[in-house]
C-alpha positions as CSV (number, residue, x, y, z in Angstrom):
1,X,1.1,41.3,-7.4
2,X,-0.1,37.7,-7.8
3,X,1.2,37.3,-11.1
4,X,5.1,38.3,-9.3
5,X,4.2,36.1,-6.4
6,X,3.8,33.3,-8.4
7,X,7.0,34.1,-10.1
8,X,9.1,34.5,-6.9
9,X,7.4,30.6,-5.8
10,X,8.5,29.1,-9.0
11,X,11.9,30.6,-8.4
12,X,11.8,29.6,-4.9
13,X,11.1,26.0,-5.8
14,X,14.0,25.8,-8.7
15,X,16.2,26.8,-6.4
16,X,14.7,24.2,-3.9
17,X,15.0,21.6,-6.6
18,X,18.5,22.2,-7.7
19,X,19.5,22.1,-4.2
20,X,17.9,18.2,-3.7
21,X,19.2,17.5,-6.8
22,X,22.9,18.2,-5.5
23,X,22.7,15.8,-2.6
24,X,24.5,12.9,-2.4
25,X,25.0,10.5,0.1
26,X,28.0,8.1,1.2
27,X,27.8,5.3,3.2
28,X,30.8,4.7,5.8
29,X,31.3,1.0,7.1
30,X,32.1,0.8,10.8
31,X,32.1,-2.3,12.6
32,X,30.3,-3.7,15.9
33,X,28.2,-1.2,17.8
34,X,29.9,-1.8,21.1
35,X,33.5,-1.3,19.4
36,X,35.0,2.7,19.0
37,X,34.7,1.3,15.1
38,X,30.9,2.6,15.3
39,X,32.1,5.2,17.0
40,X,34.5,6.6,14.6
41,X,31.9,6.1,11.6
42,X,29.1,7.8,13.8
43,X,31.4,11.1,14.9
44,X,32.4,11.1,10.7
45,X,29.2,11.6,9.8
46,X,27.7,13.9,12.3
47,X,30.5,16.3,11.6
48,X,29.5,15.9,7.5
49,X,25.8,16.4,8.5
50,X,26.4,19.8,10.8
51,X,27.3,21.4,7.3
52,X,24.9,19.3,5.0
53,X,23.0,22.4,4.0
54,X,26.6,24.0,3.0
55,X,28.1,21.3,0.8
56,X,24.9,19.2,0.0
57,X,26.7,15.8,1.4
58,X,24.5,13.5,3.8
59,X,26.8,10.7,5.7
60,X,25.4,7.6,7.1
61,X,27.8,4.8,9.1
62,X,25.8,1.5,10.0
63,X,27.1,-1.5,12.0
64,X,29.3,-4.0,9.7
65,X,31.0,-7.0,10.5
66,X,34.6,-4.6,10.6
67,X,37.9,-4.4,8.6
68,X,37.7,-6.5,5.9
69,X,34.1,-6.8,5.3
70,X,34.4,-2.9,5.1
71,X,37.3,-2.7,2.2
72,X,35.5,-5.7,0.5
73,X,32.2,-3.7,0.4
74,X,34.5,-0.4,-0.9
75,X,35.9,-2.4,-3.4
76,X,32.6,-3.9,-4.6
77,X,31.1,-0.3,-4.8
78,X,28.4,-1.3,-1.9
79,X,30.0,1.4,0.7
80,X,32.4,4.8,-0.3
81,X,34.9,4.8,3.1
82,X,35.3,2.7,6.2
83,X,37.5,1.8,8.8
84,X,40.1,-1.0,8.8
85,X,43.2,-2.1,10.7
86,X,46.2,-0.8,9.7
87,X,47.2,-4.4,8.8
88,X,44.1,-5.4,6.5
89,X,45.2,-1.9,4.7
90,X,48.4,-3.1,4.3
91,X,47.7,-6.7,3.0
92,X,44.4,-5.5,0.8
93,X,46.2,-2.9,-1.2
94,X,49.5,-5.2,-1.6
95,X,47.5,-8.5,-2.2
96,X,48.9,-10.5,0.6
97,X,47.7,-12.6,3.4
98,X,43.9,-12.8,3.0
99,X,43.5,-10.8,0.0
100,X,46.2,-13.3,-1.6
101,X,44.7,-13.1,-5.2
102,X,42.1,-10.0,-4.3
103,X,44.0,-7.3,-4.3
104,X,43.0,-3.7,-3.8
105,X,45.0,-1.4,-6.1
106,X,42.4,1.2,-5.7
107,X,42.5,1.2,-2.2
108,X,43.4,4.7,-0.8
109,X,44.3,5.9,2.7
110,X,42.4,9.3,4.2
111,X,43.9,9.3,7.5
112,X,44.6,6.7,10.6
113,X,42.6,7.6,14.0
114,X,43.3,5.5,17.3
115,X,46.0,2.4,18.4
116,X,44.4,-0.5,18.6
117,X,45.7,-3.3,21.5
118,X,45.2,-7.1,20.3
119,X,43.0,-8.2,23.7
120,X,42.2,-11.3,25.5
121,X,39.7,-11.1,28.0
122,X,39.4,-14.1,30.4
123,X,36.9,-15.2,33.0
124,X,39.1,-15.5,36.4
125,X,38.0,-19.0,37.2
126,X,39.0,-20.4,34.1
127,X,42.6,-20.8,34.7
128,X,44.1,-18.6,31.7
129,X,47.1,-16.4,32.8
130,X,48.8,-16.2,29.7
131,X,47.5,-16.8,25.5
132,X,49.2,-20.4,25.6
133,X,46.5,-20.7,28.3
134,X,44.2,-20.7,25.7
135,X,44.8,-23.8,24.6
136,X,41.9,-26.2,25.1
137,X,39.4,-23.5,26.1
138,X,35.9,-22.1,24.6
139,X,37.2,-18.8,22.8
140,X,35.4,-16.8,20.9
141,X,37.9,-16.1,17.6
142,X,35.6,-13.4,16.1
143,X,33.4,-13.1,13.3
144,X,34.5,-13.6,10.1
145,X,35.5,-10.6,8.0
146,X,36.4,-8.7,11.4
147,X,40.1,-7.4,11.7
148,X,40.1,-9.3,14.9
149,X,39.3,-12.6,13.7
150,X,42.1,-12.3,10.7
151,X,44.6,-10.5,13.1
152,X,43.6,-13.6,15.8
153,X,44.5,-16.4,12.6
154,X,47.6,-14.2,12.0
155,X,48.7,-15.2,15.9
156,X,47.7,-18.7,15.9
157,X,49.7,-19.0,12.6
158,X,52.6,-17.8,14.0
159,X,52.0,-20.3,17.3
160,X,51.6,-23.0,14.5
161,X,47.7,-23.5,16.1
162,X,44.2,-24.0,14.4
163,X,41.0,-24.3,15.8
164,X,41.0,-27.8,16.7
165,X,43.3,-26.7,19.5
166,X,40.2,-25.0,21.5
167,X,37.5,-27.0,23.1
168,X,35.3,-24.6,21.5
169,X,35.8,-21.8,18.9
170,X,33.1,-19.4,18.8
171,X,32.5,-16.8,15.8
172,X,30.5,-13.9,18.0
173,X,30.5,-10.5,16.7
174,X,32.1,-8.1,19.3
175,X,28.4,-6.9,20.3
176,X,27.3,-10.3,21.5
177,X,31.1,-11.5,23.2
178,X,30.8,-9.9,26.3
179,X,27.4,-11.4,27.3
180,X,28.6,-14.9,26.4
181,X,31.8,-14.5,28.9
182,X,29.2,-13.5,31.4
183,X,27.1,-16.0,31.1
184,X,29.8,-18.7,30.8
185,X,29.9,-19.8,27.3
186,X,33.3,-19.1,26.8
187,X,36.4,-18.6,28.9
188,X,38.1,-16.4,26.8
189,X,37.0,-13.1,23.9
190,X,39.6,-12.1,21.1
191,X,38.8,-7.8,20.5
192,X,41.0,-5.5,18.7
193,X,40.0,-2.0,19.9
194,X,40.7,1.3,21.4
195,X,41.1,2.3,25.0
196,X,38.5,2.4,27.1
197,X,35.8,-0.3,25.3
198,X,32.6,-0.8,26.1
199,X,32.7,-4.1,25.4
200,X,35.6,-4.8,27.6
201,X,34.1,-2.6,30.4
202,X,31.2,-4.5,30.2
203,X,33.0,-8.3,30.4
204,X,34.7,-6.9,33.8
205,X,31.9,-5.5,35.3
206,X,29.7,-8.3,34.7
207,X,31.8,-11.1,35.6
208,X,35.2,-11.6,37.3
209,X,37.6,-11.3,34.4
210,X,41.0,-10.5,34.0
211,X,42.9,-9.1,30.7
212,X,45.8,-11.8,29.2
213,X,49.1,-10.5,28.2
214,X,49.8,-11.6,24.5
215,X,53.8,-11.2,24.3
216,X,56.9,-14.0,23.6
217,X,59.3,-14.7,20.7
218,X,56.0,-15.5,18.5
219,X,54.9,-12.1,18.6
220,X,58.3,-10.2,19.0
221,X,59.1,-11.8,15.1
222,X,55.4,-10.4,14.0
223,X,56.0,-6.8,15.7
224,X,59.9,-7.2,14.2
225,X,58.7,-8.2,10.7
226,X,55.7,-6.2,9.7
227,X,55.7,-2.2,10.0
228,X,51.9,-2.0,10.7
229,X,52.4,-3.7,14.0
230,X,53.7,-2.5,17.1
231,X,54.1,-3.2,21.0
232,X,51.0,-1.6,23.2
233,X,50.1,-1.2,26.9
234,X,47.0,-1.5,28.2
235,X,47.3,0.8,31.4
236,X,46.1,-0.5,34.8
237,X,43.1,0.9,36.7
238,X,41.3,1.1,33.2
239,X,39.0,-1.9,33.9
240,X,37.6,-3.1,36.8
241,X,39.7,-5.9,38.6
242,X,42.5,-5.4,36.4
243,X,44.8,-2.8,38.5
244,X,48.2,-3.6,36.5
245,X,49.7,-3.1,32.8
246,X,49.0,-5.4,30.8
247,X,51.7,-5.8,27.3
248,X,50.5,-7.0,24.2
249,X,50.8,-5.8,20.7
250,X,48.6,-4.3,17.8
251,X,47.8,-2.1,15.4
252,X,46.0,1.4,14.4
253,X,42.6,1.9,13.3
254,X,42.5,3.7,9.8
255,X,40.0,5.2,7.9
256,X,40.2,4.4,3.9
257,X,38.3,4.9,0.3
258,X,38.2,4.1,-3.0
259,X,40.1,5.6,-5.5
260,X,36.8,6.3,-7.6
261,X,35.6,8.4,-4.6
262,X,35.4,11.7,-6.2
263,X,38.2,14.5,-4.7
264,X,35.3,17.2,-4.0
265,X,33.8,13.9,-1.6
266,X,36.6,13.1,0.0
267,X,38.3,16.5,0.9
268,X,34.7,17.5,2.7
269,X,34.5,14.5,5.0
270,X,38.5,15.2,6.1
271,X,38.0,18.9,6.1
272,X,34.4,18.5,8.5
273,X,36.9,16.2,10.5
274,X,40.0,18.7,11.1
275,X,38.0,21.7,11.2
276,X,36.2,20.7,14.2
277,X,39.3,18.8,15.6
278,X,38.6,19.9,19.2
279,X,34.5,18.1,19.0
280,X,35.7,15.3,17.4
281,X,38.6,14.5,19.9
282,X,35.9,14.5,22.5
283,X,33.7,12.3,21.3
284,X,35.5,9.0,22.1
285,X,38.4,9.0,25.6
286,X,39.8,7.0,22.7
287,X,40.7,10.0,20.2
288,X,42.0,12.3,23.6
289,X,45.5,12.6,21.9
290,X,45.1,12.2,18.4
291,X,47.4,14.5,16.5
292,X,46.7,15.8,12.9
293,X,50.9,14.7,12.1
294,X,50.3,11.5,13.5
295,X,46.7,10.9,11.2
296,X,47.9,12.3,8.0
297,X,51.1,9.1,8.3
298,X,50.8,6.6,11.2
299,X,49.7,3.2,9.9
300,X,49.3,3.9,6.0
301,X,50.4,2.2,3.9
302,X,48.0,2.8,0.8
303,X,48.0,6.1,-1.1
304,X,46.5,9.0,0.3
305,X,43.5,10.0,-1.8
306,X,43.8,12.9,-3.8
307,X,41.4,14.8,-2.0
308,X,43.2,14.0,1.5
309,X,46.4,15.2,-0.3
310,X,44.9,18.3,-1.3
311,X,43.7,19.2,2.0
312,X,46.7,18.7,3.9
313,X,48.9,20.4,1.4
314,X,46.6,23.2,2.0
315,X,47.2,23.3,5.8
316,X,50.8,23.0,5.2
317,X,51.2,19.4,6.9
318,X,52.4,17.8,3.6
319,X,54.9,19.1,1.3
């Protein structure tokens, strides 16, 4: 008897050991931990981690500095998947704008998630009713290597500005933005993110603020000329103080890899995603009316990986 229970624990424990051994981890980058960024990461990878024990993949998503600092960190090896603006997709895999002599040919698309509005949020005392208001006022632009900061250089370009035309330019990460307008550091925060934000809810709670409509010939060329752009609404009644529509423009968040992801990796985080649709549309007001049509297309512009492909061949939503 002891000689077959000793047997039965060293078979126990091989077991145990091969199943350790066939973990493996991926890291998804997010962005601030305010922003629906986080969010997105954060609902991934509890969806992975309900099945963990079934597929032996453990998901983590911290906090990055957004969009480009997450493709960067794919392409460098340092993270397997992120989120990025539809734009900094665009431009990374083609080589333009920013990634003018870096580009990502191994970039791959997985599936896009929620629009993202360009937003300007303005303390109501500081006499800003419209983005050429922003001229001569403390803004913060946004960190460097968000989506919001490049997409924010994009407009000024296009307006034929720099920051020498703001009496201060600020480089807060989204996390630290709203505080700052509160406390009257700046007049005016740059954020490109999903409806509601907590960031946003938090700037017009804690102070009198008023969202900035971002709209003229400037930006009708940019919506006109590039296909990852488009025209957005931010409904009134969403924030406090701010009971009427407000028109701007922007883009939609998508979620991206590496080509040297492997297929088996990739085709478990989308299929944890779509199989428990319903959960993870609830887990941000931001993903209410997400549609697996509109995911598996809307804002991509790299290839899809492999293992994306596969899984929506397999539901029939690709041909």
């Amino acid at each position: 008897m002891r000689l077959a229970g000793l047997a039965a624990f060293a078979a126990a424990m091989s077991v145990a050991t091969t199943v350790v051994a066939q973990e493996r981890f991926i890291t998804i980058g997010t962005g601030g931990q305010t922003g629906v960024y986080f969010v997105v990461g954060q609902s991934i990878c509890r969806l992975v981690n309900r099945s963990s024990a079934d597929h032996g993949l453990k998901c983590t998503a911290p906090s990055t500095g957004g969009s480009i600092a997450n493709i960067n960190a794919i392409k460098a090896g340092d993270m397997d998947m992120g989120v990025a603006q539809s734009d900094w997709q665009f431009h990374a895999y083609n080589g333009s704008s920013q990634f003018e002599g870096n580009q990502f040919d191994g970039l791959r698309a997985v599936f896009s998630v929620h629009g993202e509005p360009f937003n300007v949020i303005a303390r109501a005392d500081a006499g800003i009713d419209s983005f050429a208001d922003l001229k001569g006022k403390r803004v913060n632009i946004g960190n460097p290597g968000s989506g919001q900061r490049a997409t924010m250089e994009v407009v000024m370009n296009a307006l034929g500005w720099s920051v020498d035309d703001f009496a201060l330019a600020s480089e807060l990460k989204p996390a630290e933005q709203s505080a700052a307008l509160g406390d009257n550091k700046v007049d005016a925060i740059i954020y490109t993110v999903g409806h509601p934000a907590g960031s946003i809810q938090e700037a017009t709670t804690t102070v009198d603020s008023k969202l900035i409509p971002v709209e003229g010939a400037e930006i009708d060329a940019l919506v006109n000329d590039n296909p990852y752009y488009a025209y957005a609404t931010i409904p009134g009644g969403m924030y406090n103080g701010n009971e009427d529509d407000v028109k701007t423009f922007g883009v939609k968040a998508t979620f991206v890899t590496s080509a040297d992801v492997p297929d088996d990796v990739v085709y478990t985080v989308v299929s944890a995603v779509f199989e428990n649709f319903e959960r993870f549309k609830g887990l941000h007001p931001a993903f209410a009316n997400l549609t697996p049509e509109e995911m598996i297309s809307g804002g991509l512009s790299a290839p899809l990986h492999p293992g994306a492909e596969k899984y929506y061949k397999e539901q029939g939503w690709l041909n």
